[in-house]
N, C-alpha and C positions, 0 to 999 in steps of 0.2 A: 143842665148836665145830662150826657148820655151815659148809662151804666153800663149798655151791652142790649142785644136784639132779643134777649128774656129775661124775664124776672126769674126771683131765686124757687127752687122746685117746691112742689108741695111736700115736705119729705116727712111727712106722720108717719109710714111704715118702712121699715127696711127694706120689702120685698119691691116697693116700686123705686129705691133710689137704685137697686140694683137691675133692674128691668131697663132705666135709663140708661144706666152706665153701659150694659150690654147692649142699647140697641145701637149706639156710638159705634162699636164695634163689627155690627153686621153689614155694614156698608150706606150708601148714602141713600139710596131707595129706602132700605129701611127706617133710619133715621129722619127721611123727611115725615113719613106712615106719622112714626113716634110723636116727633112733634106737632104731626094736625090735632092728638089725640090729647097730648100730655100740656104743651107749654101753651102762655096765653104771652100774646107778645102786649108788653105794659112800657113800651118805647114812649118817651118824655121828652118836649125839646119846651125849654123856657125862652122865647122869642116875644120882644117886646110885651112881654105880659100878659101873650097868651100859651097857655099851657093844652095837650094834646093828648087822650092817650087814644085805647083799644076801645071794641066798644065791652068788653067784658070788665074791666075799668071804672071806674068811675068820676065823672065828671068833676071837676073842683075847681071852684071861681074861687075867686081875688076877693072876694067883696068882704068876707072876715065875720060874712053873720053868723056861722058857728064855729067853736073852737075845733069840734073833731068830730067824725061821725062815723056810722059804723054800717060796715056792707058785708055782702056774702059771697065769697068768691070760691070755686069750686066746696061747695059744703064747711068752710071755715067763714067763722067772723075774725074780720083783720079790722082795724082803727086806723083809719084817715088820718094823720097827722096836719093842721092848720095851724098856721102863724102869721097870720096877714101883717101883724107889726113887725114883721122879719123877715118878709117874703123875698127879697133880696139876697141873702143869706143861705149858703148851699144850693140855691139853684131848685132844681126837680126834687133834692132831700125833703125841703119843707113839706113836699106834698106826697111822698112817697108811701105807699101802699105798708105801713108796719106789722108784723104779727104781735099778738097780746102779750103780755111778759111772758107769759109761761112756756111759749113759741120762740121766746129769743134765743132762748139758751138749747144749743143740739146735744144737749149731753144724752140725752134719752133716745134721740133721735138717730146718734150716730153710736152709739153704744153697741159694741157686735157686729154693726156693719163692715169693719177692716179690723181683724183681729190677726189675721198672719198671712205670710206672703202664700199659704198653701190653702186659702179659703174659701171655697167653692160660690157661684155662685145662687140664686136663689133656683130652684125647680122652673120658674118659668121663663128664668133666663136661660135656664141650661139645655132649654128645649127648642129656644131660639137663637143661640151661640153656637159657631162654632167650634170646634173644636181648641182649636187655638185661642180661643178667650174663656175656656173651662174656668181657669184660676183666675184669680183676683190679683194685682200685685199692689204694690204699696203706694200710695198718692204720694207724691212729691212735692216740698214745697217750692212754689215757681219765685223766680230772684224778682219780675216785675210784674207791670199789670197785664202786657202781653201773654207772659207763658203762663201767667192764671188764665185770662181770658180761653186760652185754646187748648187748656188740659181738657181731662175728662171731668174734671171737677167743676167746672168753672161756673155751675150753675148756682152750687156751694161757697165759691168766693163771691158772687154776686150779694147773696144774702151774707156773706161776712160783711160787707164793702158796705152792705143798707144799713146794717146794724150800728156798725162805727158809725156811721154819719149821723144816723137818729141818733147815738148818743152825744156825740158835738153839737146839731143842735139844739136838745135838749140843756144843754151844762152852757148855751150860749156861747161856747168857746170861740166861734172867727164871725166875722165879722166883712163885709165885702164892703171894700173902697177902691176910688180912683186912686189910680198910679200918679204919684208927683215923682216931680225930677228927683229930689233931695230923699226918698225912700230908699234903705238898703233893702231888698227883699229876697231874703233864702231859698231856697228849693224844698220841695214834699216829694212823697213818695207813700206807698201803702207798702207794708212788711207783711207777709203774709205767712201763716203760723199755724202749723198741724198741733192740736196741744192734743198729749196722750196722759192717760193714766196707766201705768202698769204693763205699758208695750199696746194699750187699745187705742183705737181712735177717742176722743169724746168729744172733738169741735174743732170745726176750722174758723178763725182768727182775722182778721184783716185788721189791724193798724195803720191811720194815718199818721206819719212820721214826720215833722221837720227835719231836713240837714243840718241839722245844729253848727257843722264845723264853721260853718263861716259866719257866725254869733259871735258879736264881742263882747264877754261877761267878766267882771272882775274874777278873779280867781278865790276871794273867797266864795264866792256862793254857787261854785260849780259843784263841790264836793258835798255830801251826804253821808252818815252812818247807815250800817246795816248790822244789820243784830249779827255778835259771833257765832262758829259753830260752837266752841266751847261755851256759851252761854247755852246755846237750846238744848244742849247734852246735860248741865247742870239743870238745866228745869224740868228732866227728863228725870233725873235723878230727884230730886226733889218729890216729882210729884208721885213715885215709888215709894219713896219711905212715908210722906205725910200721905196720900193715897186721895190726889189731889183729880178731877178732872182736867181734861184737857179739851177746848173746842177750837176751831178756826173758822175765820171770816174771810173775806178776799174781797176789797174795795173795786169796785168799778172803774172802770178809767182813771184811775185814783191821780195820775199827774194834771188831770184835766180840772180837779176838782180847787186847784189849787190860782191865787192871782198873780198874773205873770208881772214881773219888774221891768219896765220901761216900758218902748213902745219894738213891737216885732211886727212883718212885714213878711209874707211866705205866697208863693204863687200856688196856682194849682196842682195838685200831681196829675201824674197819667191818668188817661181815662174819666179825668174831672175838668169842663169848661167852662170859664168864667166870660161874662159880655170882656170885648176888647177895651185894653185900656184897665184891667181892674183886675185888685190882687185882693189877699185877706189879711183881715188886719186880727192878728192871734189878743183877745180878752181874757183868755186863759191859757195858764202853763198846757204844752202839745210835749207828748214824747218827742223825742230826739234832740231837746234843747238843752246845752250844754246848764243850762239852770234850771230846769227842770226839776230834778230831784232833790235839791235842793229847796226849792220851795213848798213842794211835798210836802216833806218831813219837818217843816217849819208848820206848814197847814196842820198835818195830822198832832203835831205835838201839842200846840195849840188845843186841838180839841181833845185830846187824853188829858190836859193837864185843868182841862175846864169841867173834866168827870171826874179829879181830884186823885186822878192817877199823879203820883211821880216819880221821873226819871232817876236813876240812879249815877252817876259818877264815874264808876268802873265802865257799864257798858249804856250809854243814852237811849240807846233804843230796847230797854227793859225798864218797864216801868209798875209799880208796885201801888197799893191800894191797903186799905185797910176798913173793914165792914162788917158788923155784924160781932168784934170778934174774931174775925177769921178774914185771913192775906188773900189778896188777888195781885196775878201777876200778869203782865201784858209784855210780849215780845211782840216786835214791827220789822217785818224782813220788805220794805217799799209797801206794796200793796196786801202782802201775807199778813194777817196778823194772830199771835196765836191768845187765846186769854184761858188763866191757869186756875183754879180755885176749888174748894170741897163742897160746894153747895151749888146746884146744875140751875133751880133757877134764880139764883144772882148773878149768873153767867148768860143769862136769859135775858136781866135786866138791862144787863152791858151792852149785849149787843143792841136788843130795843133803840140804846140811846145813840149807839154810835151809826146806826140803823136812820136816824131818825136826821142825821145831817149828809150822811152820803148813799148813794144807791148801793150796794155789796152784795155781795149771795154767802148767803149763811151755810157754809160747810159742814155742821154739826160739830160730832165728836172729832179728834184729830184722826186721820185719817193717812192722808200724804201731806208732805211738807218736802218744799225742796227737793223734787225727784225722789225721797223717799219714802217707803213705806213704814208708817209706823201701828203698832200694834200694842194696845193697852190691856191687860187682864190682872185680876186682883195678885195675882202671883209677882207679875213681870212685867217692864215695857220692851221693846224690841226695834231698832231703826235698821231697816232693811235695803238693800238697793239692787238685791237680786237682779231684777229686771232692768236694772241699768247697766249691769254689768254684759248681764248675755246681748243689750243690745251693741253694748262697744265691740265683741267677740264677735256680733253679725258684723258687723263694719269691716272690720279688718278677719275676716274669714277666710283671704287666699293666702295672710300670714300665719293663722295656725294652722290650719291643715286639717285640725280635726285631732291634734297631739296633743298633751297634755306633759307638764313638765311637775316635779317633785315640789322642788321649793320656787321663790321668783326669781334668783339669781344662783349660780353655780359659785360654790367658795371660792374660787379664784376668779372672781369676778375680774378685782380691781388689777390683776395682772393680766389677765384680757386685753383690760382697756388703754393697762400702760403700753404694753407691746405689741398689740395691733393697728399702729400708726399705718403701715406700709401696706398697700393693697393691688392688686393689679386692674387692668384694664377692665377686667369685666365685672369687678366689684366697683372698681367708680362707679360703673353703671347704673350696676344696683344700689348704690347708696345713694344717688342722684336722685333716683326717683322713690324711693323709699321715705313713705309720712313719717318720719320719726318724730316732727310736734306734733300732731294731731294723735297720737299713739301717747305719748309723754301727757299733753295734756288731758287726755281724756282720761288716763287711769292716775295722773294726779287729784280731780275731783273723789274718786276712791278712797285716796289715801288719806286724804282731811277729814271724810265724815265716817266711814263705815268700815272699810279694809286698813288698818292699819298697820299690820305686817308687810306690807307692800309697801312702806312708810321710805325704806331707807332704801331700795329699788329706786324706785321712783325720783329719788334725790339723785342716786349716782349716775341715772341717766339724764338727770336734766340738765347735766353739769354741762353735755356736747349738742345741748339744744342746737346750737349758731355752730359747732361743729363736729358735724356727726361723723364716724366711721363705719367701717365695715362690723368692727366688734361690737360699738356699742347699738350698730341695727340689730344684731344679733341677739345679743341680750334683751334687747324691746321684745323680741318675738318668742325670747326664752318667759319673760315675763307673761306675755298675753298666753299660752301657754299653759303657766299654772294658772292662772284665774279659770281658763279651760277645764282646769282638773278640778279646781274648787272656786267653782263661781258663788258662794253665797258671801253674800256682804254685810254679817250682823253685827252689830252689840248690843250686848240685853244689860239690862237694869233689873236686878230681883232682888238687893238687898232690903232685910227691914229697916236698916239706920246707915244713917250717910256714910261714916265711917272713911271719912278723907284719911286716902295715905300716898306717898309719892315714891317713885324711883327714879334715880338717874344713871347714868354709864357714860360711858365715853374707847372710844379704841385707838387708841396712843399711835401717833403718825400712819395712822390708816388708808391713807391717799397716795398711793405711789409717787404720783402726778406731783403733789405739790407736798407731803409729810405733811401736812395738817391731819388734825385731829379731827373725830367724827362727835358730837355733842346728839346724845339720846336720851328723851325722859316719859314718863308717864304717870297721869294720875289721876287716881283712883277716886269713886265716888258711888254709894250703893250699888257696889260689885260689880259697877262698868267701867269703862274708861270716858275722861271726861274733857282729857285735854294730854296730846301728846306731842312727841317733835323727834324728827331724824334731821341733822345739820350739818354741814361741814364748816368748821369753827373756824375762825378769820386769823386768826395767827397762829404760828408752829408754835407750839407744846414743847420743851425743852426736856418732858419727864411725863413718865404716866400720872403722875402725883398733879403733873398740872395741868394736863388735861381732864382728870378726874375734877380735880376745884375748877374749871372752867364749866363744866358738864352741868356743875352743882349749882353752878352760880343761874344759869339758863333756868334751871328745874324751882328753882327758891324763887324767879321773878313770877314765874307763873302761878305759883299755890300762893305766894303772896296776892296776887292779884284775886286769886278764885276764895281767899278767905277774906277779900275786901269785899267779895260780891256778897258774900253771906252778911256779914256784918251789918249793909245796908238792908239785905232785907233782913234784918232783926234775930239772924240767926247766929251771932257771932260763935264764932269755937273757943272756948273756956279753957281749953287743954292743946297743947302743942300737936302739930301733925307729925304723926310718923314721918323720919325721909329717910329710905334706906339705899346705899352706896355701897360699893364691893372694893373701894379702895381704903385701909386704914390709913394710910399717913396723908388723905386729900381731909381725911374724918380728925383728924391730929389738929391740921395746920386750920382748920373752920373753926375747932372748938378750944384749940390754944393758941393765940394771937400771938404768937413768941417768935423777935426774928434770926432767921435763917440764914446763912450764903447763899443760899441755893432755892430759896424762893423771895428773893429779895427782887428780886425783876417783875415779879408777877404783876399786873396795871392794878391802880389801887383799886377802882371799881368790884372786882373781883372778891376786895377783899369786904367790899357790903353785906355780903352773905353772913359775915361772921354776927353783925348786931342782930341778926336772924337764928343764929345758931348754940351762942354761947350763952354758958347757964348762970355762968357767974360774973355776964356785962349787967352794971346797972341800968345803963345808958340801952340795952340791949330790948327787945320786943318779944325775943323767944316765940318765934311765929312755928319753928320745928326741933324736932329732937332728931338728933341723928342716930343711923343704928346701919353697925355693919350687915352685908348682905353675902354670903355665898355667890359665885361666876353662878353656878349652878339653877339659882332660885333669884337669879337678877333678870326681871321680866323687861326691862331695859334694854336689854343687850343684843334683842333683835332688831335695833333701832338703829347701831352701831356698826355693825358687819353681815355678811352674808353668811347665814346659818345653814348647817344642814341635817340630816336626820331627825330624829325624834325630840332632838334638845328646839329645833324650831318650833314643831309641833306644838309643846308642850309649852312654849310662851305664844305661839298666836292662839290659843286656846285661853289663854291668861289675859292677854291685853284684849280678848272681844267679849270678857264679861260671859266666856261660855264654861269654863272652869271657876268657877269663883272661889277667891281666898283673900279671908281678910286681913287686916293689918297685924292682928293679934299673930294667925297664920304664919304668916310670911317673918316675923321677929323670931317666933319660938324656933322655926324648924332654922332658920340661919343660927341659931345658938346651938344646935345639937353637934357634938362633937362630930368631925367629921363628913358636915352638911348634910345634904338631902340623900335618899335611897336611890340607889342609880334606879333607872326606869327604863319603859320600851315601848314604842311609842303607840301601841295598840293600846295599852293600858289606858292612854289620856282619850281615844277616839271612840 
């Protein structure tokens, strides 16, 4: 296998990968200078079983009389990799020049290196650049092995490219065999992956990938769980009031670790040669195999449920322990994993053991999870996405301009969107070429984990995904806009005691388009939010009264569910949840089952909520108490319509856990004659 005409840089200091990068830029006299001085050419051809390199290099026979040895290569010891019973296997990988573990990983290395597109280079580059290469701009990730190879980086994917491979063959994962007639054999490819923390660089990535699409896999074992948001919100919440730690791990090649079902068959990718006539025969699960993750989470379960963790019911991939006395809790997001508990070293233990069957990098305390920033102190936790936000705002930067909007939508949103069918020629244009999925989806991830005021924005444009118009581009760009004016993306957790309570709303034929109803709920969990929904309900509402018990019925599936989670982990609720509603006759027909004319239509399902709600069903669970709510003090209602003034303000400050009010709260002041004190919205900011 040839890699490329250099191996990957010596990059221990920041000052020489940027000497490099610059001297690419000063022309090719230069860049030759650069290379007599800097690279060592480590070119590899495996031909008939003799192997070749530089003489800086070092020499490595076949014969297998040691497993690994260790040389000095500009002022570093690197480790020879040998496998003479596998020397078949990856080709030149087997023999490939590796850095020590603590060399694998560039997080230190690239740390500060690409911090923003306006980042100057080092002193001795700037001495020898010109003008036009002053600034830095942002490395790109290339679509194949080509436009890696002839970036500027590409010294950097070299050494991603060695890294994957040494750990393939290390985990034994492929395997080189003759081609027979009767083999179906897939296609590879390397994915290449700028991974950042917080808008920095911290590694560049190379993955080899199978094409999975053309694997014939039963359909059960395509599919895999991953932990919900609303689960790591509750363990978020959790580990506030009990004042639990939180650490994270992250598995190594974690699909690789795993044995693959049948027999698979994959050629080489780009830039990788195998002798003619001969393919790999995959020993272990490879990203991109439509079973892949599936066998995964079959491996890892396996081995949590052999450290006497177990799974819970409600959500599988949270799983629960009990030691010492005191609960530990484990969330699995594929290769994340995060483990919960009040004593640091039996979390120490844990990891040791799970340590101890897979290679992983111990991320300490939590830290980030999921593109987000999380932040633990004895007061508060806080899930941040700041930095994802302002980067979606770089993305799309020639749609906002630099403007900033009040709320995310304008109260007349949805007659906007009714009456803005009809456009002219030079709006087709523009709406032809105008991202409105990639705008939609991007600030959809927003709205699930951390902005959820943007919750029901987000919905009413995604309704014209497949067909967009003039208005509802418009409104995208109203939307990116305010995130512009208020880019922070928190919810904090600072209650002492869980103190679960729920809201639901609903806005009675709200949809121009179709008179369906808008279904909006939220709920609450040591003083954050823990699981919320903006929705457009699947049939017309004949009354507000039924689209309220529709609303209710949504909002009761889910706190049923998030007091089944507790109940598993041992924390069952002894007393009924708060659920407060701003409709009394939806609060009538929940809690007296008595028939009507006029809700006599409603689907029975609907009418489930009631064994949930009523005080004097035998037959009943009394999972909540209902309690009228004030329009006013219904933190739901921004879920439902497009708000504006200071009554917005005053519930996205509510529903992000920045305002905190508890259940007690939120009951007394809706019972005060006359509801809440009018307000302004200075007051709540």
């Amino acid at each position: 296998m040839r890699e490329a005409d250099s191996e990957a840089p010596d990059a221990s200091t920041e000052g020489e990968l940027r000497t490099r990068r610059g001297a690419r830029s000063t022309g090719p006299a230069t860049q030759t200078s650069d290379s007599a001085d800097t690279r060592t050419d480590t070119d590899s051809a495996v031909n008939g079983g003799q192997t070749t390199r530089s003489d800086s290099a070092m020499e490595v026979s076949h014969d297998g009389s040691t497993p690994s040895s260790t040389v000095s290569t500009d002022g570093k010891r690197v480790r020879v990799q040998r496998h003479p019973h596998n020397i078949h296997m990856l080709g030149e990988v087997n023999q490939v020049m590796v850095p020590h573990a603590r060399h694998c990983y560039m997080t230190s290395i690239m740390e500060g290196v690409y911090t923003s597109r306006s980042h100057k280079l080092s002193n001795a580059n700037e001495s020898s650049s010109s003008s036009s290469s002053n600034e830095m701009r942002d490395p790109v990730e290339p679509a194949n092995d080509k436009m890696a190879m002839a970036s500027d980086e590409s010294q950097l994917w070299i050494r991603a490219k060695l890294e994957e491979n040494a750990a393939l063959m290390q985990k034994n994962a492929l395997k080189v065999v003759k081609i027979e007639h009767w083999m179906k054999i897939i296609k590879s490819r390397y994915v290449f992956k700028i991974k950042k923390k917080y808008g920095k660089i911290t590694r560049f990535k190379a993955r080899l990938v199978a094409l999975g699409y053309d694997e014939e896999v039963h359909p059960d074992l395509i599919f895999a769980p991953v932990v919900k948001p609303n689960t790591v919100r509750l363990l978020m919440a959790l580990a506030q009031t009990e004042k639990m730690k939180i650490h994270q791990i992250d598995i190594q090649n974690a699909f690789c670790c795993s044995d693959i079902e049948g027999e698979v068959y994959m050629s080489a990718p780009e830039g990788m040669h195998l002798p003619e006539g001969h393919c790999f025969k995959l020993q272990k699960s490879l990203y991109g195999l439509k079973s892949a993750p599936k066998s995964w989470n079959k491996t890892i379960d396996k081995t949590l449920r052999g450290l006497h963790f177990k799974p819970t019911v409600s959500d599988p991939c949270l799983y629960s322990r009990w030691s010492g006395g005191k609960q530990y809790l484990i969330l699995v997001y594929v290769d994340d994993i995060l483990i919960a508990g009040e004593r640091e070293e039996h979390i120490e233990e844990i990891k040791a053991s799970i340590c101890s069957q897979y290679a992983m990098t111990d991320m300490g305390p939590l830290d980030n999870f999921l593109n987000a920033k999380i932040t633990q102190t004895p007061e508060k936790i806080t899930v941040d996405q700041t930095h994802y936000c302002k980067q979606v705002l770089d993305s799309f930067a020639l749609l906002v301009k630099g403007r900033t909007a009040a709320t995310p939508l304008p109260t007349d949103a949805v007659e906007q969107l009714a009456t803005g069918k009809h456009t002219t020629a030079d709006q087709d244009s523009e709406v032809r070429s105008y991202p409105y999925r990639q705008v939609v989806g991007s600030l959809l991830y927003l709205a699930m984990y951390t902005k959820p005021e943007i919750s029901y924005a987000v919905g009413v444009l995604s309704r014209f995904n497949d067909k967009k118009t003039a208005a509802s581009c418009a409104l995208a760009t109203h939307l990116l806009r305010y995130l512009n004016g208020e880019p922070q993306c928190v919810i904090e957790f600072s209650g002492t005691e869980l103190d679960l309570h729920a809201f639901s709303d609903a806005d009675w034929a709200g949809d121009i388009i179709t008179r369906r109803s808008t279904t909006g709920y939220i709920i609450f969990a040591a003083g954050g939010p823990i699981s919320w929904q903006s929705k457009l309900q699947t049939t017309v509402a004949t009354s507000s009264m039924e689209s309220e018990y529709m609303a209710m019925y949504a909002g009761m599936q889910e706190l049923v569910w998030i007091r089944g989670v507790l109940k598993e982990l041992q924390r069952p609720q002894s007393e009924p949840t708060p659920f407060l509603i701003d409709s009394k006759s939806a609060q009538d027909l929940a809690m007296n089952p008595v028939y009507h004319a006029r809700s006599k239509h409603i689907d029975i399902k609907y009418h489930w909520l009631r064994q949930h709600t009523a005080i004097d069903n035998p037959d009943g669970f009394f999972t909540a108490t209902l309690h009228h709510c004030s329009t006013i003090n219904m933190s739901a209602d921004i879920f439902t319509k497009a708000l504006g003034g200071s009554l917005f303000f005053r519930h996205a400050r509510e529903i992000t856990g920045k305002r905190k009010r508890t259940s007690q709260d939120s009951i007394e002041t809706s019972n005060k004659p006359g509801g809440a004190r009018p307000f302004k919205k200075k007051s709540w900011w």
